[in-house]
PyMOL Python script that loads the backbone (N, CA, C, O; Angstrom):
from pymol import cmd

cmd.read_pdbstr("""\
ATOM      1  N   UNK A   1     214.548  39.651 -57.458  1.00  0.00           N
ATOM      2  CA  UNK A   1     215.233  40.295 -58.563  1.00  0.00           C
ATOM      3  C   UNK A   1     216.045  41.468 -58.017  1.00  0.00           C
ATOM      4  O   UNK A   1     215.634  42.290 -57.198  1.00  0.00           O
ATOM      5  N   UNK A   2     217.162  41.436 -58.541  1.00  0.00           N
ATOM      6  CA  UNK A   2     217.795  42.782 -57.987  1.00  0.00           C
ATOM      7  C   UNK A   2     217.163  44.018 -58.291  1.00  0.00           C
ATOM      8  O   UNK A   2     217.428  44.830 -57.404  1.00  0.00           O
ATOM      9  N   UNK A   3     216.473  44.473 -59.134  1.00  0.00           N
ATOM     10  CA  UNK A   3     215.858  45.189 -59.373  1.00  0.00           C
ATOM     11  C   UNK A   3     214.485  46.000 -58.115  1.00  0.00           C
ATOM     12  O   UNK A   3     213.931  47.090 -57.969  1.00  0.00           O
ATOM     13  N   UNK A   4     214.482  45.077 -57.674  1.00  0.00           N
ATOM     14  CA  UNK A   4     213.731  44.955 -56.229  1.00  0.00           C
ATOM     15  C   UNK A   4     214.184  46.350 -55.465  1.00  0.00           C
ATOM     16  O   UNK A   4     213.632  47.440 -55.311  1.00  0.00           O
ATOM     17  N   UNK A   5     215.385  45.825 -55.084  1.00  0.00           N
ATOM     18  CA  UNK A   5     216.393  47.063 -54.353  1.00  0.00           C
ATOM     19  C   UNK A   5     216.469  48.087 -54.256  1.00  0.00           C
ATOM     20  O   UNK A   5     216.640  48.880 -53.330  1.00  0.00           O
ATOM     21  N   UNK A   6     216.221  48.166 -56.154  1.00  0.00           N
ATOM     22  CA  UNK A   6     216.328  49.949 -55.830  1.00  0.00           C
ATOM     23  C   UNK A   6     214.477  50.197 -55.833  1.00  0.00           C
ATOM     24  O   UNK A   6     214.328  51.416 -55.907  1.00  0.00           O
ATOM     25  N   UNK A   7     213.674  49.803 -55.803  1.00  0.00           N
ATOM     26  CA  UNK A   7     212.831  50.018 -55.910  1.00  0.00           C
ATOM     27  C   UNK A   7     212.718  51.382 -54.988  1.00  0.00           C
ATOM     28  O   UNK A   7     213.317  51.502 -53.918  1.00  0.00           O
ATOM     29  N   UNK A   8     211.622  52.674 -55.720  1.00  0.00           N
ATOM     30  CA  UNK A   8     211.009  53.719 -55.195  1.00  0.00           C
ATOM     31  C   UNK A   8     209.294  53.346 -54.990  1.00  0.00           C
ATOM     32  O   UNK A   8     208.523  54.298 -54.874  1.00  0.00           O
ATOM     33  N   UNK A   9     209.020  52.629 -54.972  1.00  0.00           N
ATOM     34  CA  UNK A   9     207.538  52.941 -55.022  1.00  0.00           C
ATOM     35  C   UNK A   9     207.306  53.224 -53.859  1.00  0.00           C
ATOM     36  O   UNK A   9     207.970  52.748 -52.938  1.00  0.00           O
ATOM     37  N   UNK A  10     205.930  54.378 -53.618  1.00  0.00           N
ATOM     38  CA  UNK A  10     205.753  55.246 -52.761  1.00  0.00           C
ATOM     39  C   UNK A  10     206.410  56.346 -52.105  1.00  0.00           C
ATOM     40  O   UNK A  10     206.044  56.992 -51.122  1.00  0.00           O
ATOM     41  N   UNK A  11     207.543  56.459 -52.883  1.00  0.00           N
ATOM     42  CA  UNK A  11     208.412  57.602 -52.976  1.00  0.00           C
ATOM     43  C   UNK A  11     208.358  58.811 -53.822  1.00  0.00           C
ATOM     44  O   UNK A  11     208.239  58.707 -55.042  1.00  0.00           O
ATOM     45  N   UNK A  12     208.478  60.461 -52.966  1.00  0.00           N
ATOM     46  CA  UNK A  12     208.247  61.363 -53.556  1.00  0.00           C
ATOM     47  C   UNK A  12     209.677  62.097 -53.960  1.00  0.00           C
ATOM     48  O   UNK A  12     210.343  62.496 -53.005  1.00  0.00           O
ATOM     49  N   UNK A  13     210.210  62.309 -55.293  1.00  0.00           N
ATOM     50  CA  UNK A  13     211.456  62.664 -55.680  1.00  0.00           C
ATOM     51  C   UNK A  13     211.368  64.176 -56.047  1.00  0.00           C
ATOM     52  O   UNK A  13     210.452  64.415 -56.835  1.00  0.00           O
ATOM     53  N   UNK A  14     211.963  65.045 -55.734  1.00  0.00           N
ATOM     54  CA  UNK A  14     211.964  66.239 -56.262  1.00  0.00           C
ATOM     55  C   UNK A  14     213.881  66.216 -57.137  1.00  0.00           C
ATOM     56  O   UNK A  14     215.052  66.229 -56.755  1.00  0.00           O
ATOM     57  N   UNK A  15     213.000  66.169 -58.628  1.00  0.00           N
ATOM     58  CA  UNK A  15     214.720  66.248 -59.364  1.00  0.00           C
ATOM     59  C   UNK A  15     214.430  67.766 -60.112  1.00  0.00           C
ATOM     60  O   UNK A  15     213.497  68.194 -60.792  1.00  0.00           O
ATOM     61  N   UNK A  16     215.629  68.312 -59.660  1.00  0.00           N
ATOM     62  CA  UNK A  16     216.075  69.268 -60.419  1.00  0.00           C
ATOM     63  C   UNK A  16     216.738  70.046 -61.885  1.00  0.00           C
ATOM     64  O   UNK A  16     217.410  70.998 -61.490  1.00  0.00           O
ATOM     65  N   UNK A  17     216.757  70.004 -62.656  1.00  0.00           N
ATOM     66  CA  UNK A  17     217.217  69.907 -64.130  1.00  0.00           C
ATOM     67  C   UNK A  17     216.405  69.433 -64.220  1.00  0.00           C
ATOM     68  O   UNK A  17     216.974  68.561 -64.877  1.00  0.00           O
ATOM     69  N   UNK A  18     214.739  68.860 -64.167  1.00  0.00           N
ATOM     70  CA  UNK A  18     214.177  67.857 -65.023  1.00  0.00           C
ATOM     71  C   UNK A  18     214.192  68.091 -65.859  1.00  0.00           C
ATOM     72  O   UNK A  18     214.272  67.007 -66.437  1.00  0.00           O
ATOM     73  N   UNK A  19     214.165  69.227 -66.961  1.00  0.00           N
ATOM     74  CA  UNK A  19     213.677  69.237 -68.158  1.00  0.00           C
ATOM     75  C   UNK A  19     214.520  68.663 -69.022  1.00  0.00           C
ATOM     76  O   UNK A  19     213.973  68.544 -70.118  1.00  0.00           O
ATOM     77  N   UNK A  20     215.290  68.376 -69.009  1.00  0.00           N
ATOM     78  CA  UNK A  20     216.438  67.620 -70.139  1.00  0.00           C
ATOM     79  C   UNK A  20     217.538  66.834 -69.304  1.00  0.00           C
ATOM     80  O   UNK A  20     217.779  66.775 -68.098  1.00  0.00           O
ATOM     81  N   UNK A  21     218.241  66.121 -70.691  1.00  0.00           N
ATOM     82  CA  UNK A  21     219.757  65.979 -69.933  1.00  0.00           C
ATOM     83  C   UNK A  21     219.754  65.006 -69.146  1.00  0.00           C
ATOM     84  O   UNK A  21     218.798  64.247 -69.308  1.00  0.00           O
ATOM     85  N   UNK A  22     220.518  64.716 -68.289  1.00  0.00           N
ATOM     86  CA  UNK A  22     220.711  64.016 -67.171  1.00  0.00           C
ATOM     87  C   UNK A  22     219.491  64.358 -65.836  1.00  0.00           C
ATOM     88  O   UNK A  22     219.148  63.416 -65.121  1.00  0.00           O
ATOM     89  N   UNK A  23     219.095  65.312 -65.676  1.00  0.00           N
ATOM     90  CA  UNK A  23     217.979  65.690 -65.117  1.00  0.00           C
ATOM     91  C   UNK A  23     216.823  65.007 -65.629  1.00  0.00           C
ATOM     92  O   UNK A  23     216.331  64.411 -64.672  1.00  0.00           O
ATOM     93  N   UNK A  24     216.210  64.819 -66.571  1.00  0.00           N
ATOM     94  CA  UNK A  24     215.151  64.599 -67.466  1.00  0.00           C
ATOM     95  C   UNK A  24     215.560  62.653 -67.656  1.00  0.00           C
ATOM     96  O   UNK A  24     214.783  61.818 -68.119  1.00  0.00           O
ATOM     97  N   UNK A  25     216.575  62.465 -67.283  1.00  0.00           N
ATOM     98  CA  UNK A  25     216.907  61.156 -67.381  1.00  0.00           C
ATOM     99  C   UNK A  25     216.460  60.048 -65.668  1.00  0.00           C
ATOM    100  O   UNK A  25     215.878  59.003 -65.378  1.00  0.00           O
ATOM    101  N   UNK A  26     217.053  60.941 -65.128  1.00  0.00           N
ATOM    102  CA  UNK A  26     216.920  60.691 -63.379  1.00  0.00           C
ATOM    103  C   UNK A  26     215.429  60.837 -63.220  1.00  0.00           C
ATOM    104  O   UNK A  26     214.887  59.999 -62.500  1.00  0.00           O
ATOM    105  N   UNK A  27     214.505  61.978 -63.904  1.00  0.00           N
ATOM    106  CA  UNK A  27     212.905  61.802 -63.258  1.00  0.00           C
ATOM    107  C   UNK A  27     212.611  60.541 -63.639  1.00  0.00           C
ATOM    108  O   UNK A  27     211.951  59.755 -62.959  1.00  0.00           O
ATOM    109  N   UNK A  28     213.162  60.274 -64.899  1.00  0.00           N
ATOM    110  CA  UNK A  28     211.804  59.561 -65.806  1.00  0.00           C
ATOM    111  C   UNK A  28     212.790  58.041 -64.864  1.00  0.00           C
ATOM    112  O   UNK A  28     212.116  57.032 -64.656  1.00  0.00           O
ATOM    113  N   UNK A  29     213.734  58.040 -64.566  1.00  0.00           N
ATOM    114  CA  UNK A  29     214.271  56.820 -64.285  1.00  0.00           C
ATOM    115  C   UNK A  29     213.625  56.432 -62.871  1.00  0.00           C
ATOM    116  O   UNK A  29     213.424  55.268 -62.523  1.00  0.00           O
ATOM    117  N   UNK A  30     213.265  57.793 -61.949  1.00  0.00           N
ATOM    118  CA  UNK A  30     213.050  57.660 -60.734  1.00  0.00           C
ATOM    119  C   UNK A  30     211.679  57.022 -61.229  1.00  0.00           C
ATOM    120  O   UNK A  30     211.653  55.812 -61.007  1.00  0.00           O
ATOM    121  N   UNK A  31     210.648  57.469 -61.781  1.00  0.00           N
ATOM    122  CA  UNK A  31     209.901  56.958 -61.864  1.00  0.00           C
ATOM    123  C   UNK A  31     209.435  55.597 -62.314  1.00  0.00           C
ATOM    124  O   UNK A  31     208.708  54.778 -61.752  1.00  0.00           O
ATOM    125  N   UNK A  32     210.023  55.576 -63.432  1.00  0.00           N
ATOM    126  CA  UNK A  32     210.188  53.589 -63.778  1.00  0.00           C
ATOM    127  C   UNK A  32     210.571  53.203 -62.394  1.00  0.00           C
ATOM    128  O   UNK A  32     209.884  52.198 -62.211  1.00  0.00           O
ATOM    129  N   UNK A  33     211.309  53.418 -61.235  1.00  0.00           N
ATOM    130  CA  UNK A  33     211.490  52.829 -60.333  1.00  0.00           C
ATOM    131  C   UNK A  33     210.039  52.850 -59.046  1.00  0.00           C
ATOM    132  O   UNK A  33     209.861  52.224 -58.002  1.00  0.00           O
ATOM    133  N   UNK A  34     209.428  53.638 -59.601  1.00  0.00           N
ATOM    134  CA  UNK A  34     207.939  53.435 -58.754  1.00  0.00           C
ATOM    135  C   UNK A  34     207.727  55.306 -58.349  1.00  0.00           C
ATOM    136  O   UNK A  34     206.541  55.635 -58.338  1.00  0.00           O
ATOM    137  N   UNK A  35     208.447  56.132 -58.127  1.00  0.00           N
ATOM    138  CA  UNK A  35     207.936  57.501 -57.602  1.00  0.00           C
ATOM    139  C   UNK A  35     207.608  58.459 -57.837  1.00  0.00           C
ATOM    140  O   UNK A  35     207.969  59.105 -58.821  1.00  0.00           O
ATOM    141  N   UNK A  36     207.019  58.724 -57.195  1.00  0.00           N
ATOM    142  CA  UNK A  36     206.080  60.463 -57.913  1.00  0.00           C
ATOM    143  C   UNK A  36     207.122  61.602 -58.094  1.00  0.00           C
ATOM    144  O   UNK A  36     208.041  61.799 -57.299  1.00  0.00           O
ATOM    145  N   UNK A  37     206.913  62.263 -59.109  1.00  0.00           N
ATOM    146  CA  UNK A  37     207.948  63.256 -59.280  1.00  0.00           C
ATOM    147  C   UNK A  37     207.923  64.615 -58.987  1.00  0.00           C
ATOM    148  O   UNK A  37     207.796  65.122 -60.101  1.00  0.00           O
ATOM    149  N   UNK A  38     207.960  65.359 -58.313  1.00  0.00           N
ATOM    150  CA  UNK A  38     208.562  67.081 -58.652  1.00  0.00           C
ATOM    151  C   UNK A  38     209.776  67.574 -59.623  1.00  0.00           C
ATOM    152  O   UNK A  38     210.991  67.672 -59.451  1.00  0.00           O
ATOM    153  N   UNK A  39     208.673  67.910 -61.012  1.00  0.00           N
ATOM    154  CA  UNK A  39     210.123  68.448 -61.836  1.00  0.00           C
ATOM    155  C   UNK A  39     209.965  69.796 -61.649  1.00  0.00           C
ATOM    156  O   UNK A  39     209.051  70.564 -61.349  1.00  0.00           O
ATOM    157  N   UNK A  40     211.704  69.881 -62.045  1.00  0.00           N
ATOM    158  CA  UNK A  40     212.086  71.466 -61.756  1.00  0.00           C
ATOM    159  C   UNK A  40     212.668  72.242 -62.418  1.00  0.00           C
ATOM    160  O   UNK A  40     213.782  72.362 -61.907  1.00  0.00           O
ATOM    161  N   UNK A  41     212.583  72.860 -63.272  1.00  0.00           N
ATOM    162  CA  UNK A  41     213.758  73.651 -63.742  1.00  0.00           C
ATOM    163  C   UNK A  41     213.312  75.035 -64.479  1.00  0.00           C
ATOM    164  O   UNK A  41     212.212  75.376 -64.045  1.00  0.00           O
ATOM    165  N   UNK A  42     213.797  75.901 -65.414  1.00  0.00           N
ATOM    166  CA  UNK A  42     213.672  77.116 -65.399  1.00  0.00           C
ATOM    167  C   UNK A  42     213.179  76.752 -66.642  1.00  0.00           C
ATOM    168  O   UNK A  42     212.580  77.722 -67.105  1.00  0.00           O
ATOM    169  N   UNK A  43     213.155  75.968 -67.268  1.00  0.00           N
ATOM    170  CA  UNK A  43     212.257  76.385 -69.030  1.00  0.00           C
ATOM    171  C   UNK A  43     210.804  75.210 -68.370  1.00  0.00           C
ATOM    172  O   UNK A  43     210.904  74.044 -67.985  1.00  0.00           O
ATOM    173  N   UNK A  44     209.630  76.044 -68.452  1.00  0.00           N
ATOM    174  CA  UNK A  44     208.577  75.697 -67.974  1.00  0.00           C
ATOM    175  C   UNK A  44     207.444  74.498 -69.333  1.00  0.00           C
ATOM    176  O   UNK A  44     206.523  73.688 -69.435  1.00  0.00           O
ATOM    177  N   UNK A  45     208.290  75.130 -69.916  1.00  0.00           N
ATOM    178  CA  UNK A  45     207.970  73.831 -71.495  1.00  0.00           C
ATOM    179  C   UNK A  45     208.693  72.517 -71.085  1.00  0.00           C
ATOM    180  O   UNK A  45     208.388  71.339 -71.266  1.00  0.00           O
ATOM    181  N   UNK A  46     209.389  72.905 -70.682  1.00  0.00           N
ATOM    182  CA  UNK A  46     210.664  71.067 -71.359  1.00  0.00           C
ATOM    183  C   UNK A  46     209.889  70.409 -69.821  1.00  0.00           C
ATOM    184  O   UNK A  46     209.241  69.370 -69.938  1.00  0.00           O
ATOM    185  N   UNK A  47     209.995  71.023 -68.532  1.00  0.00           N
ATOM    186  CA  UNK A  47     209.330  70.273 -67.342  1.00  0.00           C
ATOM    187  C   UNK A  47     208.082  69.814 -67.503  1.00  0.00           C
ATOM    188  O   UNK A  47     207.694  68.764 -66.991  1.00  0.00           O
ATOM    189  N   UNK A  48     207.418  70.516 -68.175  1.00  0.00           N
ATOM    190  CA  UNK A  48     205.442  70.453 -68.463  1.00  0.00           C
ATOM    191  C   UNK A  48     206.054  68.788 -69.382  1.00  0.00           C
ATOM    192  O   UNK A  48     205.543  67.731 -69.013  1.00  0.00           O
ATOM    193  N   UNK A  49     206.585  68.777 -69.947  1.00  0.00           N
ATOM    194  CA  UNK A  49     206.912  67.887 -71.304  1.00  0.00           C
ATOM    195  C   UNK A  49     206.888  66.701 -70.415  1.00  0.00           C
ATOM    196  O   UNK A  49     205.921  65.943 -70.345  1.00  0.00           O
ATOM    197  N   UNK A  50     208.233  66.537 -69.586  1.00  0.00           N
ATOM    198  CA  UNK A  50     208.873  65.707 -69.050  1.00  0.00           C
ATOM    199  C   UNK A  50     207.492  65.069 -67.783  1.00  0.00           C
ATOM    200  O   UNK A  50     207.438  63.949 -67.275  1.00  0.00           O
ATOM    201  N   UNK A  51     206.652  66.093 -67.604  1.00  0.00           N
ATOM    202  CA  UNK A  51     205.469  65.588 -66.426  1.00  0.00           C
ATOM    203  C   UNK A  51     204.414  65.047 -66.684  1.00  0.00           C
ATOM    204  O   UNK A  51     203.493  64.675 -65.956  1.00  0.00           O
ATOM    205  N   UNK A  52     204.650  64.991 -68.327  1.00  0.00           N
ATOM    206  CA  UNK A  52     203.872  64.490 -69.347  1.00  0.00           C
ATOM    207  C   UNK A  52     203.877  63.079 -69.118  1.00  0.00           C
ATOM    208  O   UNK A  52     203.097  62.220 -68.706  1.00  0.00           O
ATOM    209  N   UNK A  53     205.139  63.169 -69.571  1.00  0.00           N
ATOM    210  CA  UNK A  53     205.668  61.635 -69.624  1.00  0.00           C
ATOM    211  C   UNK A  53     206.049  60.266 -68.482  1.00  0.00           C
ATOM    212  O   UNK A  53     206.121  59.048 -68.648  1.00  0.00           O
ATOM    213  N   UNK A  54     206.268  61.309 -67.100  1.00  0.00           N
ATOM    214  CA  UNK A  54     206.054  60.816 -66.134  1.00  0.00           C
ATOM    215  C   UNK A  54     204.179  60.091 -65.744  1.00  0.00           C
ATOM    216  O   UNK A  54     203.861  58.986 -65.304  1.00  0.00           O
ATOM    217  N   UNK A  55     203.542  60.964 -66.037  1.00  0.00           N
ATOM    218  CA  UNK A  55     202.132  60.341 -65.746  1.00  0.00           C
ATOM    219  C   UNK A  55     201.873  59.809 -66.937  1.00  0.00           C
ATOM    220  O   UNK A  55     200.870  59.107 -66.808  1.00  0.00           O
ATOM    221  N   UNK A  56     202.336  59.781 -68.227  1.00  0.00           N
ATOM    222  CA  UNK A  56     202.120  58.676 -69.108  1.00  0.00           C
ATOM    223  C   UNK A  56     202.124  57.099 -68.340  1.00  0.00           C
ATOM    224  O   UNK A  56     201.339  56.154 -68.259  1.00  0.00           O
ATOM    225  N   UNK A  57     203.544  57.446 -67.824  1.00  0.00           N
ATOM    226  CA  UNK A  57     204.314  55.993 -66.905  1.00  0.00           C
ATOM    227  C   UNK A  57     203.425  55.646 -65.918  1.00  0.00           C
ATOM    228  O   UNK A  57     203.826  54.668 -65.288  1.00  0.00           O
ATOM    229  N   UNK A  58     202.019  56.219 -65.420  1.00  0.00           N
ATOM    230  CA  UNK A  58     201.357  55.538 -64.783  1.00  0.00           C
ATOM    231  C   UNK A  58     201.679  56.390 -63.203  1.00  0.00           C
ATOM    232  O   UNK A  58     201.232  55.940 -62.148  1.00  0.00           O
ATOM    233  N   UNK A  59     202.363  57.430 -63.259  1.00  0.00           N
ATOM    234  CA  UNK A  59     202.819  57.561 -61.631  1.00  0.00           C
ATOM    235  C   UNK A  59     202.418  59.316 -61.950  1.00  0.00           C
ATOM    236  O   UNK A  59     202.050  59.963 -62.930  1.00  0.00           O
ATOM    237  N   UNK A  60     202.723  59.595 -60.547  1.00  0.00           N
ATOM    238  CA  UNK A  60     201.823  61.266 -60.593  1.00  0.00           C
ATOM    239  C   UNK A  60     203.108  61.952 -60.555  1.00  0.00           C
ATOM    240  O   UNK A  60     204.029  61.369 -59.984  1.00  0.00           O
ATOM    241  N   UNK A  61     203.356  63.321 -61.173  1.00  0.00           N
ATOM    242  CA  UNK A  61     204.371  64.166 -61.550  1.00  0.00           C
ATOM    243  C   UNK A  61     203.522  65.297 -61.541  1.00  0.00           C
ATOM    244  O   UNK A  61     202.340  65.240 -61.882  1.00  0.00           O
ATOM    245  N   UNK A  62     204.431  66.922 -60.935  1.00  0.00           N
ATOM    246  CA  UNK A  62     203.982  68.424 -61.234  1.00  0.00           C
ATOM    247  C   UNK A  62     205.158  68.492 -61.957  1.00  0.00           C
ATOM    248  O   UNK A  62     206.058  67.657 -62.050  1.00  0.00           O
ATOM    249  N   UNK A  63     205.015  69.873 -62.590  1.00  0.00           N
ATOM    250  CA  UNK A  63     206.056  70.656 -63.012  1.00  0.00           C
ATOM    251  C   UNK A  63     205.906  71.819 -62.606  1.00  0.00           C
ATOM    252  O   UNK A  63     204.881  72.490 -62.733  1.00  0.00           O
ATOM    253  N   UNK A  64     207.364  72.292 -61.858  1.00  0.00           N
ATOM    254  CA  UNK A  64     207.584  73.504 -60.915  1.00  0.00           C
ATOM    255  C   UNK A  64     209.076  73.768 -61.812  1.00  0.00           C
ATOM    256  O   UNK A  64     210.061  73.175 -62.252  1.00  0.00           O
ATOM    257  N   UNK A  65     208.117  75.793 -61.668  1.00  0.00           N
ATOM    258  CA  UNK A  65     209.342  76.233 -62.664  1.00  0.00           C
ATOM    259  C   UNK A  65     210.290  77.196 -61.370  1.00  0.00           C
ATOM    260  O   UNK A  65     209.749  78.052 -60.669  1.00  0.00           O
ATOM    261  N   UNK A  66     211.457  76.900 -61.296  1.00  0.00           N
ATOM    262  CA  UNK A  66     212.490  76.997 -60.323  1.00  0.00           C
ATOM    263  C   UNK A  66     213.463  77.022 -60.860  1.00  0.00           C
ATOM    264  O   UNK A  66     213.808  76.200 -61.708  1.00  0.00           O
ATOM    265  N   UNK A  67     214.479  78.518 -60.257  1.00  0.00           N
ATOM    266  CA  UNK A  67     215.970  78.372 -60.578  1.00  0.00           C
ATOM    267  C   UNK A  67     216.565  78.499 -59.025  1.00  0.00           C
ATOM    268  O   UNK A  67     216.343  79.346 -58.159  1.00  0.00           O
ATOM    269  N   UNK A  68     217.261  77.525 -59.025  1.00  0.00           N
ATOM    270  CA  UNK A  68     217.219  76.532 -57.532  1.00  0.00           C
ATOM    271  C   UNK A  68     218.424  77.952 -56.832  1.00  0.00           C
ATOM    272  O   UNK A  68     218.814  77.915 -55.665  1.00  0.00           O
ATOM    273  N   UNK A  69     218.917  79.306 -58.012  1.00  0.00           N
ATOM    274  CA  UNK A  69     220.231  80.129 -57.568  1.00  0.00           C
ATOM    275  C   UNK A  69     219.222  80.387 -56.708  1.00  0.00           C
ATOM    276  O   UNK A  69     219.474  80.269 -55.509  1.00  0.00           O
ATOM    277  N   UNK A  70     218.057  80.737 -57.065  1.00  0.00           N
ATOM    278  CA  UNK A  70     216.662  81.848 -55.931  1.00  0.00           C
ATOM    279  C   UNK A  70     216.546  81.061 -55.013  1.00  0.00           C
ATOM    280  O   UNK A  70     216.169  79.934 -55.335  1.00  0.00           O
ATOM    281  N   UNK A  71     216.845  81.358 -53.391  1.00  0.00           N
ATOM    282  CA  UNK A  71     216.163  81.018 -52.571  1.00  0.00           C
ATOM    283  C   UNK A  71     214.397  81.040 -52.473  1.00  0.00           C
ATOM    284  O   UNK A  71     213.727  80.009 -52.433  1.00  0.00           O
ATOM    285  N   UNK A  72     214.074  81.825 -52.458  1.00  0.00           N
ATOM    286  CA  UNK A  72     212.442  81.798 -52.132  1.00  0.00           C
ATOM    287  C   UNK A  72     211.959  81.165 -53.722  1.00  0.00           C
ATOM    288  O   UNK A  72     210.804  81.398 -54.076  1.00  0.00           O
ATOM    289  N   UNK A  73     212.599  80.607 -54.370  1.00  0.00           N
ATOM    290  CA  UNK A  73     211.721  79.948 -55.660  1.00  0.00           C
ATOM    291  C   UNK A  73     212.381  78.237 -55.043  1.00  0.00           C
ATOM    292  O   UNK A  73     211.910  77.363 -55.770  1.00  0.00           O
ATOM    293  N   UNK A  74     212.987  77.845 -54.315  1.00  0.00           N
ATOM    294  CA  UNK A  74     213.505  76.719 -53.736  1.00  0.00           C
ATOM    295  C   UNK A  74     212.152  76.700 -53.120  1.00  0.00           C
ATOM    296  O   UNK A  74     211.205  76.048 -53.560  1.00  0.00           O
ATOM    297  N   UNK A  75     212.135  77.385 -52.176  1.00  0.00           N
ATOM    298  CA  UNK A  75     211.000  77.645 -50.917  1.00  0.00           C
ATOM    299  C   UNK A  75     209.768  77.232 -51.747  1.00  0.00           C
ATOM    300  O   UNK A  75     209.178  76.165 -51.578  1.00  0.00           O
ATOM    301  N   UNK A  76     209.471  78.049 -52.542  1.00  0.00           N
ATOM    302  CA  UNK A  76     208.207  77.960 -53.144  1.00  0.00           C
ATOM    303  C   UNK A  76     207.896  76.473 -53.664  1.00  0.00           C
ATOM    304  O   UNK A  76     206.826  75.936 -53.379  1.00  0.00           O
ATOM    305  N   UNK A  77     209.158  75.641 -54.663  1.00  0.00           N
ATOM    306  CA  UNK A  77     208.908  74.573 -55.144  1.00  0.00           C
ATOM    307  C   UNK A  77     208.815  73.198 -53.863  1.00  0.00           C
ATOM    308  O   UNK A  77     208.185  72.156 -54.044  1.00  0.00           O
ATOM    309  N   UNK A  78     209.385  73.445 -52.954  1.00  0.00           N
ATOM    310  CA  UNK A  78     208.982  73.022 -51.782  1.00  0.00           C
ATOM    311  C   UNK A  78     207.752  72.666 -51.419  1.00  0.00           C
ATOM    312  O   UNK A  78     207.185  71.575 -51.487  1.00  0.00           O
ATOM    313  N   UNK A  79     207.348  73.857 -50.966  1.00  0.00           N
ATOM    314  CA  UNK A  79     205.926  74.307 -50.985  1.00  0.00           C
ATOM    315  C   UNK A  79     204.577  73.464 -51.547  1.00  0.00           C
ATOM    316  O   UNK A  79     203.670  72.871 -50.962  1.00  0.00           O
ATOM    317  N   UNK A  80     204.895  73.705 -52.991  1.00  0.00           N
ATOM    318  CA  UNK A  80     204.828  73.217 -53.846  1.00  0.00           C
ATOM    319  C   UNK A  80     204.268  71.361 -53.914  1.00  0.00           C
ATOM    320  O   UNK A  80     203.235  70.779 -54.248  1.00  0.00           O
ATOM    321  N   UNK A  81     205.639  70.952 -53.383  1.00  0.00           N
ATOM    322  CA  UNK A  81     206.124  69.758 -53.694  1.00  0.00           C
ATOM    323  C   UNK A  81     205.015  68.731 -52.428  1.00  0.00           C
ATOM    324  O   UNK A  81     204.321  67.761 -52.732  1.00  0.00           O
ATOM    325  N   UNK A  82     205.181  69.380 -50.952  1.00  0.00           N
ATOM    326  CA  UNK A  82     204.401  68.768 -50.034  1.00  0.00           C
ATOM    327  C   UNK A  82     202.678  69.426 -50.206  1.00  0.00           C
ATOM    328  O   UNK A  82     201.798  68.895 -49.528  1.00  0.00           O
ATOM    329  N   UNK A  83     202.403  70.339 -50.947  1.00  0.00           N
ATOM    330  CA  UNK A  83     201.131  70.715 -51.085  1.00  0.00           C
ATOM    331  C   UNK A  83     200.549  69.588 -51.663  1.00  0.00           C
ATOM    332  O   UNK A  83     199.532  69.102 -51.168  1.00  0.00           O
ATOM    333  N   UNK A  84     201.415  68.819 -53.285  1.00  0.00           N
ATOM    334  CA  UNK A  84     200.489  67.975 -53.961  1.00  0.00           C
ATOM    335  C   UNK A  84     200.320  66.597 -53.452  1.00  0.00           C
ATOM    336  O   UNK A  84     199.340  65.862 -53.569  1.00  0.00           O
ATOM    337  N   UNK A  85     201.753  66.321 -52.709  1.00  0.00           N
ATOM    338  CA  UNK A  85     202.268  64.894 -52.339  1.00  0.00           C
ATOM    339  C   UNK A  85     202.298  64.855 -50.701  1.00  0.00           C
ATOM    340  O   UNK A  85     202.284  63.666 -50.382  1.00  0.00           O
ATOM    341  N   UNK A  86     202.328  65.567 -49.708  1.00  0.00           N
ATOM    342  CA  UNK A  86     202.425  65.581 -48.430  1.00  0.00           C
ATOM    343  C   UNK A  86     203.443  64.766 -47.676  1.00  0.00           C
ATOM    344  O   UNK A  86     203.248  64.103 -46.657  1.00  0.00           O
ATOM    345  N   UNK A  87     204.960  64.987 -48.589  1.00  0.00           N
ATOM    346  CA  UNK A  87     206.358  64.590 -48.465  1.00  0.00           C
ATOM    347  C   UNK A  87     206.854  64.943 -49.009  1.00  0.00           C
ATOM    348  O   UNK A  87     206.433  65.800 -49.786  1.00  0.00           O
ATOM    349  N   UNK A  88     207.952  64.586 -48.996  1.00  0.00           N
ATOM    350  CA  UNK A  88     209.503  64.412 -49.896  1.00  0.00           C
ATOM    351  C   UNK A  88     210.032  63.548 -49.456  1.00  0.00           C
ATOM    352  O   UNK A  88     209.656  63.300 -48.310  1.00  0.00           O
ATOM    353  N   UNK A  89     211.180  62.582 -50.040  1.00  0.00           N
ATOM    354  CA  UNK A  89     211.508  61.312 -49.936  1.00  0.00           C
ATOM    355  C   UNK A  89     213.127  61.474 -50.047  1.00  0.00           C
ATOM    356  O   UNK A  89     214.051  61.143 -49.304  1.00  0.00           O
ATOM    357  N   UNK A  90     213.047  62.213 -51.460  1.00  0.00           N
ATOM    358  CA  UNK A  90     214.383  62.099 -52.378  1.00  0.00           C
ATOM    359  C   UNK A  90     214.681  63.830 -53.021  1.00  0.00           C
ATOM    360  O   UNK A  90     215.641  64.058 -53.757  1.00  0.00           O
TER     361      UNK A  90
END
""", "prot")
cmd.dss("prot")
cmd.show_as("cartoon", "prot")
cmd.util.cbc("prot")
cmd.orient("prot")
């Protein structure tokens, strides 16, 4: 199936904007495609929401609150990101 292709499974995605929008579209999409998520963004509600819904989908998601202008809050969600998952992929 073409669908095959894009497959992520076993892939760790850190998307940015998750909480809405086109951001919030790309986690939840990365994940239907098989991968664990790092969401990110500065309203710590709409990401919690969106990490909700990612582990609804059966796959593991944090929510990291990050405004990607801050360097050391990049750093931190980083951090972060290989603490829970011990990668990054995407």
């Amino acid at each position: 199936m073409i669908l095959d292709k894009f497959a992520l499974t076993g892939k760790v995605a850190i998307v940015t904007g998750a909480g809405r929008s086109i951001g919030r579209g790309i986690a939840l999409g990365f994940a239907e495609a098989g991968a664990d998520i790092v969401c990110a963004a500065r309203t710590v509600s709409e990401i919690e929401s969106v990490a909700s819904e990612i582990r609804n989908l059966g796959r593991r998601a944090i929510a990291v609150p990050c405004d990607v202008r801050e360097a050391e809050q990049v750093d931190n969600m980083v951090s972060k990101a290989l603490e829970e998952f011990g990668r990054i992929d995407i």
